[in-house]
Structures are given as structure tokens and as C-alpha cells.
C-alpha angles and dihedrals in degrees: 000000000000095000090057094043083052095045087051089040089059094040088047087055095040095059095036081056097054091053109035090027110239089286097052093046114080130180089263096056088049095044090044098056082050103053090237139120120256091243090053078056099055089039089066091032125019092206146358091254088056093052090049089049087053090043100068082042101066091048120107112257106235122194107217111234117265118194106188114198 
């Protein structure tokens, strides 16, 4: 279940970012969106910046296409 509360607290961010740009998006807006108090927040994440470092993380590598002549 943590996992999963992790995995909606990044999508939450992602989206308010987005939106409101990293600045304009505090850890009671997140926390907000989500239902949730501000101190269930920081005991999955200890800041914002943390949350932006795991976002880039959880997306899919992809390997640009090369043709070579």
C-alpha cells in the first residue's frame, strides 16, 4: 500500500507541476489534491525536491532512433 500511495503522490506532483510550474506548487497543495495532511506527505517524502529527483526515475528509458547511411 505504500508503494501505491508513492506511485499517486508522484502522479499528484507531476500534474500540479505542470500546471502551477515546480515554484507555484507547495506540499500543501500536493498534499491537498491528495486528501491527505501535510505530515502523511513528508512521511512518504521528506521534501518537494525529493518528489521532483523520483519523478524522472519511474519514466520508461527510450533510445532515440539512429539510422546510420
Amino acid at each position: 500500500m505504500a508503494e501505491e500511495t508513492k506511485e499517486r503522490i508522484l502522479n499528484t506532483a507531476l500534474a500540479l507541476f505542470s500546471q502551477r510550474g515546480y515554484l507555484g506548487t507547495s506540499m500543501s497543495d500536493i498534499a491537498n489534491e491528495l486528501g491527505m495532511t501535510k505530515g502523511a506527505l513528508y512521511k512518504h517524502y521528506t521534501s518537494k525536491q525529493e518528489i521532483l529527483d523520483r519523478i524522472p526515475s519511474r519514466m520508461p528509458t527510450v533510445t532515440p532512433a539512429i539510422e546510420v547511411f
